[in-house]
N, C-alpha and C positions, 0 to 999 in steps of 0.2 A: 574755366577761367584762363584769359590768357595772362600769364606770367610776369611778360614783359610792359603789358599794355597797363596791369595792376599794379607796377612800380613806378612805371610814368606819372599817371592820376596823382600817386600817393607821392612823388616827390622824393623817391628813393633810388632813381638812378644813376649814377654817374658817368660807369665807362662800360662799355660790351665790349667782343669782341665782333666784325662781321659774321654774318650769317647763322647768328643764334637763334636769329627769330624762325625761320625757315628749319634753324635743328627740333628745336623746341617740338614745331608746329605737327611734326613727322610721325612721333611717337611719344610716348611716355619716357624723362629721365632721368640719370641719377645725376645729382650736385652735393660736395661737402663745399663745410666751411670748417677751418683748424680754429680753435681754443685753447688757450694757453692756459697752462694749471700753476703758473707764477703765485695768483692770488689765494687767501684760503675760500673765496666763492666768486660766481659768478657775479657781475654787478648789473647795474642799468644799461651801463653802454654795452655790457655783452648782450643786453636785449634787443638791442637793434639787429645785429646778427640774426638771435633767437628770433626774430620776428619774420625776417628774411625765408630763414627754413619754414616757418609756420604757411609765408607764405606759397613758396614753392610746392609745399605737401597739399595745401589747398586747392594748389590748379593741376594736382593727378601725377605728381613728380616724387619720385623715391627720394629722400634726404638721406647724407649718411654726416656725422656728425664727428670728427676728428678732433683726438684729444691730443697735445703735444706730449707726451710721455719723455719724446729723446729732443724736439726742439727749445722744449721747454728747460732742458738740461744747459741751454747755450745761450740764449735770451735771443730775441728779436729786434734787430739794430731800427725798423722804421720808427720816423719820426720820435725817437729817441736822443735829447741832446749829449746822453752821454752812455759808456756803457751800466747795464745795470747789474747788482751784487747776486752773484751765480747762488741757488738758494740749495738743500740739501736733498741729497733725493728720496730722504724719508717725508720730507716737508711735501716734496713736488709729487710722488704717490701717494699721502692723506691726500691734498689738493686734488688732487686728478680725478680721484675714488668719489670726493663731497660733490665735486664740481657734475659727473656722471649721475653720481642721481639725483642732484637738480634737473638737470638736463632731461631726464628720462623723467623725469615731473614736466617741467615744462614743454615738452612739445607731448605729452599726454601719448606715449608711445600706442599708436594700435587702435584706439579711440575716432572718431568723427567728431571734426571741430565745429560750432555753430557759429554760423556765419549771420548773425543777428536776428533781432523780433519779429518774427511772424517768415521768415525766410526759413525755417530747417534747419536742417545738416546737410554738409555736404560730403561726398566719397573723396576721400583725400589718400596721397600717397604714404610710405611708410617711412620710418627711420632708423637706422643703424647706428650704434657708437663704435670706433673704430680706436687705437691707442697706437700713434706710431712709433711710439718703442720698440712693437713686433717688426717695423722693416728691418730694422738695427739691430736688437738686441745677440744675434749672432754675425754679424759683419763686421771684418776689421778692419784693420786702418786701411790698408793695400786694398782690399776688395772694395772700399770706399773714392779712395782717388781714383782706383783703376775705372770702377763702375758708374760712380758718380760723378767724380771731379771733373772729368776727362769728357764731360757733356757741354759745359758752357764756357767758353774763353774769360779772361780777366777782361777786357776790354769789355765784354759784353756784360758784366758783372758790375764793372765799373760806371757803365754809361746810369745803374740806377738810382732814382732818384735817394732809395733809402742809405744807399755806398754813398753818394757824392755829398748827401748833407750832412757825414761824420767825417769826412776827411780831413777838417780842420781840426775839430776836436780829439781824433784818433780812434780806429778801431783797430779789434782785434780779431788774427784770424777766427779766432772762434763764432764773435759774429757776423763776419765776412762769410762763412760759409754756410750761413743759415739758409739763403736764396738758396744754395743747393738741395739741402736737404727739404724745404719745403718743394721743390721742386719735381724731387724723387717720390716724393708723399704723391705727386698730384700719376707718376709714372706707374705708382704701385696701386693704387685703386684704378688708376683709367684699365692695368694691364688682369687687377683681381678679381673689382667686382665692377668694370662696366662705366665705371664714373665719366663723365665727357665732360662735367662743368665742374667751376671752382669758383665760391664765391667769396667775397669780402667784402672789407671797407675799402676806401677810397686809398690810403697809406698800405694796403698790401697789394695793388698794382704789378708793382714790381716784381713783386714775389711770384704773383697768379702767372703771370704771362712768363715767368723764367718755369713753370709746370707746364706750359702749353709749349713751351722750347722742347721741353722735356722728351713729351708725347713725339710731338714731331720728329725729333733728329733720333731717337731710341727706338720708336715702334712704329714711326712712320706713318702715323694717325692725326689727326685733326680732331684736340679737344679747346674748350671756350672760357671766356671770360666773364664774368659781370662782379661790379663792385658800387657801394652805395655812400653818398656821401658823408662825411664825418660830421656829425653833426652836433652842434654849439648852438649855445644859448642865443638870444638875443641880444644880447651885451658881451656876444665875444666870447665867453669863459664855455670852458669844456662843459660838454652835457654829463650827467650822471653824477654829480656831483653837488654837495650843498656848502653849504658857510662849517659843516662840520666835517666834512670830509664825501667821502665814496658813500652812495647809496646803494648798500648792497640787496641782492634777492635771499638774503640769509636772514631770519626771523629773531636770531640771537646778535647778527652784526649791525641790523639796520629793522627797529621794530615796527609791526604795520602800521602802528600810528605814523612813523615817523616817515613810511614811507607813501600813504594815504596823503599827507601834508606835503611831500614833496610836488604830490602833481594840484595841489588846492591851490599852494602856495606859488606855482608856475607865474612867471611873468606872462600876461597877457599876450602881449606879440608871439610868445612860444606855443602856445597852444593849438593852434592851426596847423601847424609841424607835428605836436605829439598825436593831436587825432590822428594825422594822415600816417605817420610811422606803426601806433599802437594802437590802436580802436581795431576792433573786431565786429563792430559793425557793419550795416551796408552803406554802400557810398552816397546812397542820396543822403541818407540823415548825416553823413559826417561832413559831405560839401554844405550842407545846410546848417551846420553848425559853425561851418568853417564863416559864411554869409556874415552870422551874425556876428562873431569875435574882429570881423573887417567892417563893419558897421559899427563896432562899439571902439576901436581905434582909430576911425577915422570921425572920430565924435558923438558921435549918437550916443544917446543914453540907455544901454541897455544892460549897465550893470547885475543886475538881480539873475537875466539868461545868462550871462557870462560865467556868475557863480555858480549857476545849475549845471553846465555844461563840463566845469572844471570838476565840481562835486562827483557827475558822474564819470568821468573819464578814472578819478581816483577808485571811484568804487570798483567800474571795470577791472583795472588793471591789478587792484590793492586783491580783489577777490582771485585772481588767475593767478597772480605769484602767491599768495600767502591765504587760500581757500574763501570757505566764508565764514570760517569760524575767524580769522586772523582782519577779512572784514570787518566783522563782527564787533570785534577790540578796539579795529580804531573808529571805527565809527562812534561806540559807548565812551571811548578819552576824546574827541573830536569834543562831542556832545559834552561832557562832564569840566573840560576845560574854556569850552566858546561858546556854548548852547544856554540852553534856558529851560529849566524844569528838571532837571537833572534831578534823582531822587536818591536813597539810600540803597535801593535795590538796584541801582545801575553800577553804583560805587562796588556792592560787596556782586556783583557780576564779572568784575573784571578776574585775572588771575594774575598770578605774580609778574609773568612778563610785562601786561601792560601797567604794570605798578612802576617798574625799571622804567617803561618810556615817561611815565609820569614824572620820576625824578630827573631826567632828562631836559625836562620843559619846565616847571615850579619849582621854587627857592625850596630845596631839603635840607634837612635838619637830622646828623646822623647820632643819635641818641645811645648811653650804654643801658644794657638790658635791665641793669639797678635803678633806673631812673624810676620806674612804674613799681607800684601806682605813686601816681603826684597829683597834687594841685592844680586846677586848669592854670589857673592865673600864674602858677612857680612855672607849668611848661610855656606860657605864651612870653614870659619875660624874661626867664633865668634860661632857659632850657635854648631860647631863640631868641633871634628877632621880629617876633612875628609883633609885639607890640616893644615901644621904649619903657615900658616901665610896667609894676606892681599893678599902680594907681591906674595906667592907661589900660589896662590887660582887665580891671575891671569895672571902666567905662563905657570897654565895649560889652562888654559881657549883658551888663545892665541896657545897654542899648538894643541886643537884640542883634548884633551884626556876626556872632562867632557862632561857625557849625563846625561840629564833630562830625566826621562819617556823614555827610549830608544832615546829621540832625541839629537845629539849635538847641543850643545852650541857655539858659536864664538864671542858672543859680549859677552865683559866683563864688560856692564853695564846691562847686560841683569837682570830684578828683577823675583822672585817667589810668587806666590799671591795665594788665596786660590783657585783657580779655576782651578792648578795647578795638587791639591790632587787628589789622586783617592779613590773612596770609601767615599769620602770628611774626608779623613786623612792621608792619605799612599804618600810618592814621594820616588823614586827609583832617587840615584844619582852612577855614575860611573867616577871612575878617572883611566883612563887606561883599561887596554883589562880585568885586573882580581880585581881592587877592585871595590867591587857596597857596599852600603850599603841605610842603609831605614830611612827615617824619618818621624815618625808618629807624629801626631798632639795628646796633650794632652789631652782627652776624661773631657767635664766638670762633676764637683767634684769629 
C-alpha cells in the first residue's frame, strides 16, 4: 500500500515535507506521533491520529507511538487561546499508564489488521510506546540550554504560527519552550531508534518541522514531515465532541451506546469524512457509499441506505474501540430505546453499565431502598412523574399501556418489591409505545 497515495483518496492530507514520497518508496519506515497524557483518556479526536498510525502500519512501516511524560508537564501552546492549568504529575503518570494501554489495545500491538470482506489480512508494520520523560528525566537545566536551547534561534521560534497567535494573549516561557523539547524528542528517536518521520495534525506543523530543524543542524541528517487536517464538523464545531461534552474511547467516560449514537446520530454531510478517516474497509465499498450520501444531499431519496450505512460505520467503529461485547450493549439499548420488539430477555441481557447509559438518555427516578415493595400506582404517581395522578396511574394500567421490565401490567393492585430490580437496582417502566423511563434504587451512603 502506498502510504501517501492512501491519505490522498482518504482526504487526510495536509502538509508533507519534499521528497517523502521517494523516502517512503526506498524502504520500510519508522514514523511517531506524540500524545499528550493531559486527558484521563484518549478521546475521538486522538483517533484520527490513532488512525494515521493504523494506517502507516498497514502499508509495511514500523509506528512508534510517544507518550508526553515531560511535555505534558508544560502543556502545549498550539492553537490554544490561552495558557492551560499545569496538572500534577501523579495525575499526568495515572493518564499516561491508562492512555498506554488504550493504545496498545487500539493499534492491536503484533496482530494483522483486516483490511475488509472477502480481502484478508494484511502483513503490517509493528509498533512501539515510547515515554519522553526518559530523554529528560536525568538532564538539567545547563545541560538543557546548553544542548537543546542553543539549537533554534528566537527569531525562528517566533516566526511559528503556535508563538505568534499567543502573543497577544501572553505566553509563558514554559510553553515557549515546548517547540524545543518536542523538537529534541523528534533528535532522540531519529538518533535511537531510526525514526526519519514525525507525524501530526495540521496545528503541530510548527512543532514537526522545528524536529526536522532539529535532525538537520544536530546530526546533520534529513528527517520528514506529514500532518493531516483538523478536522470539524459540518457546521464548523470541533469533531470529537457532542451537545454533552468530549467523546471519549473510555467505556466508563463515554458508554458504547452512547458512543455507537454518536456516529448514527452524525450530521449527514459528515459522513463521507468519517468513512474516509475511519472505515477499515476497502475503497471501493466506501467511495460507494461515499456515492450514495452525495446523492442523498444533493436530493435524492435515499434515506433508508443513508441509515444503513451510518448504522454500520457505528457498528464498525463501536466494535473496534469497545469489542463486541460493548457492541453488543449498544446495539441491545439502541434496539430497547428506538427499536421494536424488544423483549424482557433483551432488558435483563443488558448489564449495569449499560443501565448508567440508559439513565443517561430516559427521565430517572432516583428512589431510597425503603420505598420497595410499593404500589404500582404509589410508584407511577407519588414516587414520580411518570403519570399526574392516583387516578391517571390507573387508567393507564387498565388500559394496557404500562410495562414492567418489558412485561405488561393489568392489575392495578399489582405492587413492586425488590426482587423486581435488575442488577438489584435498575426497573425499566413504560407508559405507551414511546415513554420508558428508569428508576434506580438509591446506592447506600
Amino acid at each position: 500500500m502506498d502510504f501517501i497515495a492512501e491519505l490522498e483518496w482518504r482526504g487526510m492530507l495536509h502538509q508533507l515535507t519534499p521528497g517523502i514520497r521517494e523516502h517512503l518508496a526506498e524502504a520500510p519506515r519508522r514514523a511517531y506521533i506524540g500524545f499528550d497524557p493531559t486527558a484521563p483518556s484518549l478521546t475521538i479526536g486522538n483517533y484520527v491520529q490513532v488512525m494515521l498510525l493504523l494506517h502507516w502500519m498497514r502499508a509495511g512501516h514500523e509506528a512508534v507511538v510517544l507518550f508526553g511524560g515531560a511535555t505534558g508537564r508544560i502543556g502545549d501552546p498550539s492553537f490554544k487561546e490561552q495558557e492551560r492549568d499545569l496538572k500534577t504529575y501523579d495525575e499526568l503518570d495515572h493518564n499516561l499508564a491508562h492512555q498506554q494501554r488504550q493504545m496498545e489495545r487500539l493499534l492491536d500491538l503484533g496482530a494483522p489488521i483486516a483490511t475488509g470482506a472477502g480481502a484478508g489480512e494484511s502483513t503490517r508494520g509493528r509498533a512501539t510506546v515510547v515515554n519522553n520523560l526518559d530523554f529528560y528525566r536525568e538532564m538539567n537545566v545547563l545541560d538543557f540550554l546548553r544542548d537543546v536551547g542553543k539549537t533554534l534561534t528566537v527569531s525562528y521560534m517566533m516566526s511559528k504560527d503556535s508563538v505568534k497567535n499567543r502573543l497577544e494573549t501572553g505566553m509563558s516561557f514554559t510553553e515557549f519552550s515546548y517547540q524545543l523539547l518536542q523538537g529534541y524528542d523528534f533528535q532522540k528517536l531519529y538518533a535511537e531508534k531510526g525514526v526519519t518521520v514525525q507525524m501530526g495534525g495540521s496545528d503541530q506543523w510548527g512543532n514537526i518541522t522545528s524536529g526536522t530543524e532539529f535532525v538537520r543542524r544536530n546530526l546533520e541528517a534529513k528527517a520528514y514531515a506529514v500532518t493531516t487536517p483538523l478536522l470539524t464538523k459540518a457546521d464548523g464545531s470541533k469533531f470529537g465532541k457532542s451537545a454533552e461534552g468530549n467523546i471519549w474511547l473510555d467505556a466508563d467516560l463515554t458508554s458504547p451506546y452512547d458512543f455507537y449514537q454518536f456516529w448514527v446520530r452524525a450530521d449527514d454531510a459528515d459522513v463521507p469524512t468519517y468513512l474516509k478517516y475511519f472505515s477499515l474497509r476497502d475503497k471501493e465499498s466506501i467511495l460507494s457509499d461515499c456515492a450514495v450520501l452525495e446523492a442523498h444531499l444533493g436530493g435524492e431519496d435515499r434515506y433508508r441506505e443513508v441509515s444503513a450505512i451510518k448504522s454500520a460505520l457505528a457498528a464498525e467503529l463501536t466494535r473496534r474501540i469497545h469489542g463486541a461485547e460493548g457492541l453488543l450493549t449498544a446495539e441491545r439499548v439502541t434496539n430497547l430505546l428506538w427499536g421494536r420488539g424488544a423483549t424482557p430477555e433483551d432488558l435483563r441481557a443488558l448489564d449495569a453499565k449499560a443501565f448508567r447509559a440508559l439513565s443517561g438518555n430516559i427521565p430517572t427516578f432516583e428512589i431510597a431502598a425503603d420505598t420497595l415493595p410499593t404500589l404500582l400506582l404509589d410508584l407511577l404517581s407519588e414516587h414520580s412523574t411518570v403519570t399526574g395522578s392516583k387516578s391517571e396511574a390507573k387508567r393507564a394500567v387498565q388500559g394496557n399501556a404500562i410495562s414492567v421490565n418489558k412485561e405488561k401490567v393489568t392489575d392495578v393492585d399489582a405492587s413492586v418489591g425488590p426482587e423486581d430490580l435488575l442488577h438489584g437496582r435498575y426497573l425499566m417502566v413504560e407508559n405507551g409505545k414511546k415513554n420508558r423511563y428508569l428508576f434506580a434504587v438509591e446506592r447506600a451512603g
